[in-house]
C-alpha positions as CSV (number, residue, x, y, z in Angstrom):
1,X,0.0,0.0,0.0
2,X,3.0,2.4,1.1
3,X,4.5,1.5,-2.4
4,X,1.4,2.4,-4.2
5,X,0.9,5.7,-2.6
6,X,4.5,7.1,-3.3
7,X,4.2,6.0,-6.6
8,X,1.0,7.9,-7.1
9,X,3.1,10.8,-5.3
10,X,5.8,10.5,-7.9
11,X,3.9,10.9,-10.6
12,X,2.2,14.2,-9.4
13,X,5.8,15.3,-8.5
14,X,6.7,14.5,-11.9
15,X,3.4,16.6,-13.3
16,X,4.2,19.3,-11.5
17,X,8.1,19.5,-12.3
18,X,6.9,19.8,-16.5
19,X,5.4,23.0,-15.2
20,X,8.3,24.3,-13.4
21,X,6.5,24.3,-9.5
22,X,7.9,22.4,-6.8
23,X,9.4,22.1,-3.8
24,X,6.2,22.6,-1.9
25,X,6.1,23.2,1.5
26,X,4.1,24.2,5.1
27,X,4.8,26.8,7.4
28,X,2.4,29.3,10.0
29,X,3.5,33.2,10.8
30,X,1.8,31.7,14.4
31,X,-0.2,28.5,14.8
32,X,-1.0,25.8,13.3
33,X,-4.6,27.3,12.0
34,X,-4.1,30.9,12.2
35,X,-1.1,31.9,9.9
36,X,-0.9,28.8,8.1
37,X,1.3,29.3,4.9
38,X,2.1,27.6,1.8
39,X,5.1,27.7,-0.3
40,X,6.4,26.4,-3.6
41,X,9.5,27.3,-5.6
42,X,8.6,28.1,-9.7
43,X,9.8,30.0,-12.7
44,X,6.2,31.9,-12.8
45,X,5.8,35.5,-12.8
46,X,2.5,35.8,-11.7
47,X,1.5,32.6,-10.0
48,X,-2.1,31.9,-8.2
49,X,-3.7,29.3,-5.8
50,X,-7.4,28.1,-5.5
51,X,-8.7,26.5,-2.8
52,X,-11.5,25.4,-0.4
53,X,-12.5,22.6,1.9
54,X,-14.1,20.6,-1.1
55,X,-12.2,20.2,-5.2
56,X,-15.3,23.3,-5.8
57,X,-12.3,25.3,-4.1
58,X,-15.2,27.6,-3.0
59,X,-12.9,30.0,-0.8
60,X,-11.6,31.3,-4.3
61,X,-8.2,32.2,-6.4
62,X,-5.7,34.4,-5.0
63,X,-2.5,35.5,-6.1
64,X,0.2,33.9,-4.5
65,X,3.4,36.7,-2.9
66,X,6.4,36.4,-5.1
67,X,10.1,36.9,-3.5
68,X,13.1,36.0,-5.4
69,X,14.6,31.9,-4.5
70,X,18.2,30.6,-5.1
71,X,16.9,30.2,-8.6
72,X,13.8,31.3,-10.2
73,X,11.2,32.4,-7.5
74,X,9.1,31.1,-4.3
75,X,5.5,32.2,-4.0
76,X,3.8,32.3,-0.4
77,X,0.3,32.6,0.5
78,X,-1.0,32.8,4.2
79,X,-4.2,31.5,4.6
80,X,-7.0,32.9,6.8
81,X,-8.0,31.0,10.1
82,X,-8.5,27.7,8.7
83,X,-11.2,25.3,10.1
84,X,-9.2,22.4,12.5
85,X,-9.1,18.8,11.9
86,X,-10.2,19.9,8.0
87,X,-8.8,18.9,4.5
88,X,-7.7,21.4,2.4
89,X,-8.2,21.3,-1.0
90,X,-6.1,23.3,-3.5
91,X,-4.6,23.8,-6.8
92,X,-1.5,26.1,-8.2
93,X,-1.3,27.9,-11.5
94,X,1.5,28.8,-13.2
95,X,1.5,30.5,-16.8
96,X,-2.3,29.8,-17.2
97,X,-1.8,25.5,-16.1
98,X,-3.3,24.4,-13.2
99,X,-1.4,21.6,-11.5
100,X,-3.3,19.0,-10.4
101,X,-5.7,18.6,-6.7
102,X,-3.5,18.5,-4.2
103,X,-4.5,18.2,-0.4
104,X,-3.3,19.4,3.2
105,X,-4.6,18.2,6.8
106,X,-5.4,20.8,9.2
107,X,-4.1,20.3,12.9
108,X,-7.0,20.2,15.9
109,X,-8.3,23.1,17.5
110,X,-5.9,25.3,18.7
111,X,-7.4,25.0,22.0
112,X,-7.7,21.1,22.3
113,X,-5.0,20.3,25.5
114,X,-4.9,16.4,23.5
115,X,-2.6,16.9,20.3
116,X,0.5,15.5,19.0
117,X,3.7,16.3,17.7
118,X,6.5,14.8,16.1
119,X,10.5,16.3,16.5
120,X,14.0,15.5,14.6
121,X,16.5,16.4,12.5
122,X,19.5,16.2,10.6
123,X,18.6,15.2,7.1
124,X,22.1,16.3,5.6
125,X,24.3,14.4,3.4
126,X,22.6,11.2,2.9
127,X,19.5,12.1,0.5
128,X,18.4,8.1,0.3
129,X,18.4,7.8,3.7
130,X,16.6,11.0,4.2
131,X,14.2,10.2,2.0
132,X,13.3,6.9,3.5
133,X,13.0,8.8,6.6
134,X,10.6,11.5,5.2
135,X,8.2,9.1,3.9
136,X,8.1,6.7,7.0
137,X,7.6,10.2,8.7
138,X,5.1,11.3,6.4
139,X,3.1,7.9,7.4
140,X,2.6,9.4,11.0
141,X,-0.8,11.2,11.4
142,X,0.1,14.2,14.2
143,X,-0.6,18.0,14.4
144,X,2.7,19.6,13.5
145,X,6.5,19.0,13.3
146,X,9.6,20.6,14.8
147,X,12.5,20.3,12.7
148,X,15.8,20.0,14.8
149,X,18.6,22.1,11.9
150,X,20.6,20.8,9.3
151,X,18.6,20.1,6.5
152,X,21.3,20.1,4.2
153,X,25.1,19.7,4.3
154,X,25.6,23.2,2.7
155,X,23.3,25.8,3.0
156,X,24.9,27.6,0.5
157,X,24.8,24.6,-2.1
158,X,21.8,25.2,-4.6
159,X,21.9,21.5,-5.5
160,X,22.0,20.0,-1.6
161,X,18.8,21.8,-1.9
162,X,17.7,20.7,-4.2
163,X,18.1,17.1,-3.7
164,X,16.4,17.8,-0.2
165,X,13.2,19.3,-1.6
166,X,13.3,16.5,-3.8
167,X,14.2,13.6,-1.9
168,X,11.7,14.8,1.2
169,X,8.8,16.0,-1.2
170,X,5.8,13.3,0.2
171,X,6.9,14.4,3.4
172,X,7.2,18.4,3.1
173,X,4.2,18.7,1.1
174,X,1.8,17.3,3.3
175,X,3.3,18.3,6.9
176,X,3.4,22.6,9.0
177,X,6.8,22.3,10.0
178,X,8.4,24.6,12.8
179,X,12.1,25.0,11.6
180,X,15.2,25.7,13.7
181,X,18.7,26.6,11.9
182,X,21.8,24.1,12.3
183,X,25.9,24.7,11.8
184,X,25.6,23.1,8.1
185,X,22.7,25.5,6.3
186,X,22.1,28.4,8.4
187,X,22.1,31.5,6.4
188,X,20.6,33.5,3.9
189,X,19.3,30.5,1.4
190,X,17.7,28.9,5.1
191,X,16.2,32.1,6.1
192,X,14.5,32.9,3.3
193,X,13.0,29.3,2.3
194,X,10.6,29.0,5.4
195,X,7.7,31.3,6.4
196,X,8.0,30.8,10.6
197,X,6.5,33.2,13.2
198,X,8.5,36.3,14.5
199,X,12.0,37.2,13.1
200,X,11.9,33.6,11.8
201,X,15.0,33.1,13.8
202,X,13.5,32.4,17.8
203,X,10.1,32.4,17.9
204,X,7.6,31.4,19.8
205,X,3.7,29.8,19.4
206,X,0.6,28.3,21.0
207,X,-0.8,25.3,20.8
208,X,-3.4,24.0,23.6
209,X,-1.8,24.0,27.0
210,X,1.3,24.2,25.5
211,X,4.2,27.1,25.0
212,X,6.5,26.1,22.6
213,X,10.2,28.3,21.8
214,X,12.6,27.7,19.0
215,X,16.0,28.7,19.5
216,X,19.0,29.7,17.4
217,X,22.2,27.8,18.5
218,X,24.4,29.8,16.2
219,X,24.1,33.4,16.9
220,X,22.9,36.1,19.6
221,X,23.2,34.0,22.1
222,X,22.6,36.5,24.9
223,X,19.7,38.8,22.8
224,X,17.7,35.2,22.6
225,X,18.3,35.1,26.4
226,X,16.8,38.1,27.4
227,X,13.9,37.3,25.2
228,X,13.6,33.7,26.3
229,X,13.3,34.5,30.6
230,X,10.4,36.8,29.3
231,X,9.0,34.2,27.3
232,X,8.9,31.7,30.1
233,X,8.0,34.0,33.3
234,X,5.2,35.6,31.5
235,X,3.5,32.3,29.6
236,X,0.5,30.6,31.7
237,X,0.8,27.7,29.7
238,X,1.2,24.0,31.6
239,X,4.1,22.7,29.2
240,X,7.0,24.5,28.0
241,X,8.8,23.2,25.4
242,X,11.5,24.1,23.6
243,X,13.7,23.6,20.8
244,X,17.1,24.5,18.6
245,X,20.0,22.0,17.3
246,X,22.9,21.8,19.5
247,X,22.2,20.3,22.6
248,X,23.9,20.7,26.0
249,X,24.3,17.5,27.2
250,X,25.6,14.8,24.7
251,X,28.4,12.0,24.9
252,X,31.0,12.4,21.6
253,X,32.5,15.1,19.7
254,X,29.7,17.3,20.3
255,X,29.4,16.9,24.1
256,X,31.0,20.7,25.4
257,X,29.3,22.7,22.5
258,X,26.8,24.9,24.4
259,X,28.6,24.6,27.9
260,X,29.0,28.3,27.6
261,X,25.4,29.0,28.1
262,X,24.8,26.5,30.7
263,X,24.7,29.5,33.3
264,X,22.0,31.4,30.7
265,X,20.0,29.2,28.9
266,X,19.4,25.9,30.8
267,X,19.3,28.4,33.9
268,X,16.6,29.9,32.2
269,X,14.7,26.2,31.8
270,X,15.7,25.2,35.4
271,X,14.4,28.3,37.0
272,X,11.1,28.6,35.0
273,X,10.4,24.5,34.7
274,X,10.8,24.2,31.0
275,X,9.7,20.4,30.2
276,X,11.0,19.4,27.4
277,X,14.2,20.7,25.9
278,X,14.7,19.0,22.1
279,X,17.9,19.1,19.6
280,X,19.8,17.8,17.2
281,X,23.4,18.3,15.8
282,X,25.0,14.9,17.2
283,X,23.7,11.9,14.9
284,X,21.9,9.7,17.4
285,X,19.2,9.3,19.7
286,X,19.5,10.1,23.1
287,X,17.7,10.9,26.1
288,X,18.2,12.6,29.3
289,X,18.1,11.7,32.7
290,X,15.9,14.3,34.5
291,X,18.6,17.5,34.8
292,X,17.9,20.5,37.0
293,X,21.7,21.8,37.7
294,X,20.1,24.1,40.0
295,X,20.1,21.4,42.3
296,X,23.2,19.6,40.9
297,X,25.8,19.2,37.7
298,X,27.1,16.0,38.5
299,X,23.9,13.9,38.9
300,X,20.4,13.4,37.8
301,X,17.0,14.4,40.3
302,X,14.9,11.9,40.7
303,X,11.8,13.3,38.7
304,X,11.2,14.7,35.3
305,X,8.8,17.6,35.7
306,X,8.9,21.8,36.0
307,X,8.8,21.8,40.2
308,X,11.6,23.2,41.6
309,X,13.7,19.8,42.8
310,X,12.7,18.2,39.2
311,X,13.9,18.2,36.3
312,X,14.1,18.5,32.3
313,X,13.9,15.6,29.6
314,X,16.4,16.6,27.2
315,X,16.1,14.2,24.1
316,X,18.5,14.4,21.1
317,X,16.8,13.4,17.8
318,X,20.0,13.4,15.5
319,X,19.3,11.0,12.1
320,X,16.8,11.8,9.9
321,X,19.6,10.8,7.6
322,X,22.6,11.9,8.6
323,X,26.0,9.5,9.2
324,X,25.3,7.8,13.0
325,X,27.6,8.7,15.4
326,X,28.8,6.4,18.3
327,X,27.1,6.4,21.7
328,X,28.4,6.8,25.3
329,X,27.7,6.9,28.8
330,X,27.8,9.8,31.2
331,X,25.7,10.6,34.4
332,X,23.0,12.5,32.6
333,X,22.1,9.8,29.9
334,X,19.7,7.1,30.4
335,X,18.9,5.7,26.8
336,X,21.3,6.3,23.6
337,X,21.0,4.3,20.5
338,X,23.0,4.6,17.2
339,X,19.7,4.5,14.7
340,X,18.0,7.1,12.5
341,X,15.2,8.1,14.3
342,X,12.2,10.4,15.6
343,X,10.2,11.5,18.4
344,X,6.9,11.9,18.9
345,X,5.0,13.9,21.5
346,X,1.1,13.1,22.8
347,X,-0.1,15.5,25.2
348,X,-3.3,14.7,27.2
349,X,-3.9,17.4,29.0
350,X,-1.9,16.5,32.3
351,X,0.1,13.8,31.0
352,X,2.9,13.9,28.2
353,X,4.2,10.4,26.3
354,X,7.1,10.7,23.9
355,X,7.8,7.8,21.9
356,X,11.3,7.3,19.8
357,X,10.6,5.0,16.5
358,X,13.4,3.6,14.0
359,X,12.7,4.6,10.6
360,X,11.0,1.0,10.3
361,X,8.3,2.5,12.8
362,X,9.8,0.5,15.9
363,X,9.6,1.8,18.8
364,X,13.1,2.2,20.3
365,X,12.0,4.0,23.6
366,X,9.5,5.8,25.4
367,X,9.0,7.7,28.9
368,X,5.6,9.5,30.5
369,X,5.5,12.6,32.1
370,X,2.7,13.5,34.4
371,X,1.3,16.6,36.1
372,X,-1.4,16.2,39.1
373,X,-4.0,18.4,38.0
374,X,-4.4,21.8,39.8
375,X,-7.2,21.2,41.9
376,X,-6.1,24.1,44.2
377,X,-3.9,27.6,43.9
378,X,-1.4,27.9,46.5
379,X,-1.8,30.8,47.1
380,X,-5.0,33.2,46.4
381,X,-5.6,36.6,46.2
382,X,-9.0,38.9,46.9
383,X,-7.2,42.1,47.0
384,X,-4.4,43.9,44.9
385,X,-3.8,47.6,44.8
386,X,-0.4,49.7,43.6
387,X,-0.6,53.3,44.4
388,X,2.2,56.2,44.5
389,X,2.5,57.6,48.1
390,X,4.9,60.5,48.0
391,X,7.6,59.3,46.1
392,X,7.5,56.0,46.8
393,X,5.5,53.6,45.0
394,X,3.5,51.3,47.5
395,X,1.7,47.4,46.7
396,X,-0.8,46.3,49.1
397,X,-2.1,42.9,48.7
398,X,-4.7,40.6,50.9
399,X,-4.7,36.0,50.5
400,X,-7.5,34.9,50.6
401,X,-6.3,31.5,51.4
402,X,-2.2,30.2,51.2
403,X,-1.0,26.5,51.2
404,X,2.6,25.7,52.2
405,X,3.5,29.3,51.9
406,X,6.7,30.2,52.7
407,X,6.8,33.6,51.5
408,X,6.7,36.2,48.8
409,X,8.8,37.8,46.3
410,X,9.1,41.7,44.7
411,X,10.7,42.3,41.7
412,X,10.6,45.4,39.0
413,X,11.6,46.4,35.7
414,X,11.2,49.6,33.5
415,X,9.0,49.3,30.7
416,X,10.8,48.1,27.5
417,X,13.5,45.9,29.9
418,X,13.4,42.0,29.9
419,X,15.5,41.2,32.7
420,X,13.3,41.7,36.6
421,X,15.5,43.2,39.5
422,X,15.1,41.8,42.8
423,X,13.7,43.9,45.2
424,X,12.4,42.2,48.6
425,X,12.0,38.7,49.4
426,X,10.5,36.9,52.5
427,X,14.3,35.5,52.9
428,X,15.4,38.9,54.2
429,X,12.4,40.7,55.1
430,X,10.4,39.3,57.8
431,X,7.0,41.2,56.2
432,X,7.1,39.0,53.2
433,X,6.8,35.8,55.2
434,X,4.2,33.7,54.3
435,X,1.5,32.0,56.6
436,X,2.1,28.3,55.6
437,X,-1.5,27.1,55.0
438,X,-4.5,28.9,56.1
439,X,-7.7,29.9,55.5
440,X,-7.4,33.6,57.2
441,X,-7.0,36.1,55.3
442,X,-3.7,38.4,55.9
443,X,-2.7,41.6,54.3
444,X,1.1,42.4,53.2
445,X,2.3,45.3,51.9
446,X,6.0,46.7,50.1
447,X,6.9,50.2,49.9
448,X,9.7,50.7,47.1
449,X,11.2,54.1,47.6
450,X,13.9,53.8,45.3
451,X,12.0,55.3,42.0
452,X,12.5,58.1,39.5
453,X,9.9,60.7,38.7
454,X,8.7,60.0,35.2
455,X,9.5,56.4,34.8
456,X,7.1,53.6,34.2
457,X,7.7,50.3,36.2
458,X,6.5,47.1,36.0
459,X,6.3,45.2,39.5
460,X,6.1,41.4,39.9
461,X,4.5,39.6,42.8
462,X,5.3,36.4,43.2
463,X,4.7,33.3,46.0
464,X,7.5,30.5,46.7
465,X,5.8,27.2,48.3
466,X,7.8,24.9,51.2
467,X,9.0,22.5,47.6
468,X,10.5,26.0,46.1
469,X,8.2,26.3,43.4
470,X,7.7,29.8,42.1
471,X,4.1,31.1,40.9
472,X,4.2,34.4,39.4
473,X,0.5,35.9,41.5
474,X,0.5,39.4,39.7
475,X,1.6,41.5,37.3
476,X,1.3,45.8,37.1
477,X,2.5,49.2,35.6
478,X,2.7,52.1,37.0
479,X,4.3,55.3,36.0
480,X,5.7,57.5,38.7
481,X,4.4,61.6,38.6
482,X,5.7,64.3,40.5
483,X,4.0,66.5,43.0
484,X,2.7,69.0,40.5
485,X,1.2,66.2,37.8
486,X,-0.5,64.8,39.7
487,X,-4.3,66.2,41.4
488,X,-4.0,64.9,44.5
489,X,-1.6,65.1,47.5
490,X,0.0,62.2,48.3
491,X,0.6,62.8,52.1
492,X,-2.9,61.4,53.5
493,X,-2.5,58.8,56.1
494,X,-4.4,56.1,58.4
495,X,-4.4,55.2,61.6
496,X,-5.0,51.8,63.0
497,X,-8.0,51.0,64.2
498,X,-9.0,51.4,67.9
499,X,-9.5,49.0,69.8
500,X,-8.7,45.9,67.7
501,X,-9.7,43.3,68.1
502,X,-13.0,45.1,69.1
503,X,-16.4,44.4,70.2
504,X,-19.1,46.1,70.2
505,X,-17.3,48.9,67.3
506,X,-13.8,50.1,66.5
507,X,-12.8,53.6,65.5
508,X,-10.6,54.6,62.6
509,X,-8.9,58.0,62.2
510,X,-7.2,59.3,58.9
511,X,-5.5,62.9,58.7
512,X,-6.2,64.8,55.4
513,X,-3.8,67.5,54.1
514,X,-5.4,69.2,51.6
515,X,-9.5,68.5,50.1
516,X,-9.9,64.6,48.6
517,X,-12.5,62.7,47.4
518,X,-12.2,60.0,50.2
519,X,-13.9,56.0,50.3
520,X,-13.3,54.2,53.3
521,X,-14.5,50.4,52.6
522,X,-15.0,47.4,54.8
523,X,-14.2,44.4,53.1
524,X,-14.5,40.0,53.9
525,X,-11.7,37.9,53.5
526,X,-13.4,37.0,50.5
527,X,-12.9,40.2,48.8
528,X,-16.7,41.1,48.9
529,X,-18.0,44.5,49.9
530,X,-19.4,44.3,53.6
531,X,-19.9,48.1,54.2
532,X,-19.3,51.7,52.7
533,X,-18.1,53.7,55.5
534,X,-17.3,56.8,53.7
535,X,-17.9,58.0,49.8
536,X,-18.0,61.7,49.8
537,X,-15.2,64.7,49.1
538,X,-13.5,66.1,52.4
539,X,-11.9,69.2,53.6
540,X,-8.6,69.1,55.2
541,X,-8.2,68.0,58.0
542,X,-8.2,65.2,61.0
543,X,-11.5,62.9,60.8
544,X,-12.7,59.6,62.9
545,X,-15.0,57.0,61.6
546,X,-16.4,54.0,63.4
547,X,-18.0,50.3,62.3
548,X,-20.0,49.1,64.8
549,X,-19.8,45.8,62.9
550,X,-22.8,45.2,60.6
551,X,-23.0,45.8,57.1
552,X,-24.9,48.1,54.5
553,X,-28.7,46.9,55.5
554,X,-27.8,47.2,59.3
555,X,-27.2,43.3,60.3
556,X,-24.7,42.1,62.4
557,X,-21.3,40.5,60.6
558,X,-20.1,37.0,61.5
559,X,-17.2,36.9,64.0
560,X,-13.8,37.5,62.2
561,X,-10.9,39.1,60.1
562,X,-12.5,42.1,57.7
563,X,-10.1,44.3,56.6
564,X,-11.0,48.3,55.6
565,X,-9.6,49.6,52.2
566,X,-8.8,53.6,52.3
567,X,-8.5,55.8,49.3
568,X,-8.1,59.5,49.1
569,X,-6.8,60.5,46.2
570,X,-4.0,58.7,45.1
571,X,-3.3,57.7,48.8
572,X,-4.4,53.7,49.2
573,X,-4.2,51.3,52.1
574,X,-5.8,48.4,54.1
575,X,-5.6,47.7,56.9
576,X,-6.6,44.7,59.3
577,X,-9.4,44.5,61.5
578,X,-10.7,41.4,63.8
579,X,-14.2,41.5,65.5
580,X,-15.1,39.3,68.1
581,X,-18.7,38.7,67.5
């Protein structure tokens, strides 16, 4: 049956080649349904494509985007949004012929958390080998593919392309491949072959519960850094995956390449949990032990996962043709065969499986990955504010609820910056403690008063559980104003409420300097509005206000902690109140 189906896929090849359009191929500006782009090479000036979901090609004819190739030219067109788990049908005219129907499989919903994905590389030099991996490959039914570098042995060799295009055609022609360059074709000829999101040299896209990043191991390696700890601390997404050629851990020739950038990038995976880290370069398959050198760089963890004693599954998936290299041992590898071979990925939601197949579709390996779902947030606000107090910038936050809290952490960057600076942590300031695991709610507050009058800053708010695992809680701008920008004073302050704890009322007293529009707001531990003490504009001056402990209609509160939020102008704070029932 295989035989049958390439021969049918010769033939069309051959069709195709009388009128001068090949070399056919799948790429997205972002996902796998919105940005989806086809490209052929041709000698055309003015080439089209037709197309639509039945051989009617009802979405209509459009002109393809012409760009000069290596030789003659390659046309692009970027489809709309396509409909998921859809066949395309389309045809491709050149000089007034229409080649023949020709078919493309869209990927699932963008938003299914079950897909698949399949990873390799290193097609060069051996073009019979590569093209019995291609079309075993091509046999695989999955979502997408991430291709590892080196396509060809020289990327400035016309004819290694050539023979690529030609000996991979079944295989490029039906598959969205993500591309990352390698040491043997990266260049201009690379660059401009495949349509990829961003600057088409690191990028980053969707898919599901899943963020995935492409890398460039050949160049800027500390611009790519920058951009890749913003990537990570600012993605929600449950699996983090990412890919370029050169690996960091590998047994051979190849095994100190990227040990410069151990303290950068794989810093970078251990401190944000990246799962999966892929490559290529080295000629076999091999895969990690789980690595966190956070925790050590002599010796695997015990676990693989993104919690701060685990650790990442770095595979290498080398042979997609290339001459096999010999394999090793060293503390960091658990499996490594000499074999042409490739990965793929099936993510269920909380669980990953990645299976490794010989290019006779025999499975050569395999390991599981699984996350316990989230049934609870360690830590959980109902209250957030970030106001300017004189020249200080001031974050007030109230949990509702913490689990195994040890603490928090305040960072800040200006606008435009990647990298976070440190500010406070619960390590040195006893304020930032956390309260382990309770249901009671607790306020904390951070005053930064080193800030400069007319810059905008970006704060970060994050929690740190008893296992060390980071989760990022909050995220806010603010721009600092001087006195005379601004329409309020800043010097407005609250007292503590007296007595407190209290029973039957409690009396609070705030001091105004000049006229404000003041709200003074009793609030659960929920978060929910109990009572509006005060909503009205004030003249300067000193002023006392007392809860007696019931809410707006007049009936008494339960026993417990409420908390009262002040505003006057810019000027915010809460603070903590308990009543005794």
């Amino acid at each position: 049956m295989r035989s049958h189906i390439r021969a049918i896929a010769l033939i069309v090849i051959f069709i195709d080649l009388l009128f001068c359009q090949d070399h056919i191929h799948w790429g997205s500006l972002n996902n796998p349904l919105n940005g989806l782009t086809v490209s052929w090479h041709s000698d055309g000036l003015s080439d089209q494509i037709k197309w639509g979901y039945t051989t009617s090609y009802e979405e209509g004819t459009f002109s393809g985007i012409r760009r000069t190739d290596y030789s003659g030219y390659l046309y692009d067109y970027s489809f709309p949004t396509v409909n998921s788990s859809s066949t395309i049908h389309y045809c491709i005219q050149s000089d007034g012929v229409w080649t023949s129907d020709k078919t493309f499989q869209t990927s699932r919903d963008i938003s299914s958390t079950s897909f698949s994905f399949i990873a390799g590389g290193d097609s060069r030099s051996n073009m019979d080998d590569w093209e019995t991996s291609a079309n075993q490959i091509a046999t695989e039914s999955t979502d997408f593919h991430l291709f590892l570098g080196d396509h060809v042995y020289s990327g400035t060799s016309t004819a290694d392309w050539n023979m690529w295009y030609n000996s991979g055609n079944i295989f490029l022609s039906t598959n969205l491949i993500y591309h990352t360059g390698g040491n043997h074709e990266y260049g201009s000829i690379y660059l401009n072959q495949f349509v990829m999101p961003g600057n088409e040299k690191w990028y980053s896209f969707e898919f599901g519960n899943a963020l995935f990043i492409c890398l460039l191991s050949q160049v800027d390696y500390a611009a790519q850094h920058d951009w890749l700890v913003n990537e990570l601390e600012t993605t929600n997404k449950k699996w983090k995956i990412v890919f370029f050629h050169k690996p960091f851990f590998a047994v051979g020739g190849h095994a100190d390449d990227m040990n410069a950038y151990r303290d950068t990038w794989w810093k970078a995976f251990d401190d944000n949990g990246v799962d999966v880290v892929l490559g290529g370069h080295v000629h076999y398959y091999l895969r990690s032990k789980p690595i966190n050198l956070n925790v050590s760089g002599a010796s695997a963890v015990a676990q693989y996962g993104d919690w701060a004693g685990q650790g990442r599954l770095q595979i290498i998936a080398g042979s997609y043709g290339a001459p096999l290299y010999a394999v090793g041992s060293d503390w960091f590898v658990e499996e490594n065969l000499s074999t042409m071979n490739y990965t793929k990925f099936d993510i269920n939601d909380n669980t990953l499986v990645m299976n490794a197949y010989n290019m006779s579709g025999a499975l050569i390996d395999n390991v599981t990955i699984n996350k316990e779902a989230e049934v609870s947030l360690p830590v959980i606000l109902s209250f957030f504010s970030i106001s300017q107090v004189h020249n200080t910038i001031e974050l007030n936050w109230i949990c509702e609820s913490e689990i195994e809290n040890m603490g928090f952490t305040i960072e800040r960057r200006s606008v435009g910056e990647y990298g976070w600076l440190p500010l406070d942590s619960y390590l040195s300031n006893p304020h930032l403690e956390g309260q382990g695991s309770t249901t009671q709610g607790t306020p904390y507050e951070f005053i930064d008063r080193d800030v400069m009058i007319g810059e905008t800053y970006e704060y970060r708010l994050r929690s740190v559980d008893y296992s060390g695992k980071i989760n990022q809680l909050k995220s806010v701008s603010v721009t600092v104003v001087g006195r005379d920008q601004t329409q309020q004073p800043y010097s407005a302050t609250i007292s503590n409420p007296f007595p407190n704890p209290f029973n039957p009322a409690t009396t609070i007293s705030y001091y105004l300097p000049e006229q404000s529009t003041v709200k003074l707001t009793v609030f659960d531990i929920l978060g929910q509005e109990v009572m509006m003490l005060q909503d009205d504009v004030r003249s300067p001056g000193n002023y006392k206000v007392q809860w007696n402990g019931t809410d707006q209609t007049g009936t008494p509160v339960s026993q417990g902690v409420y908390f009262c939020r002040f505003v006057a102008g810019v000027y915010t704070k809460t603070i903590k109140m308990v009543y005794l029932g």
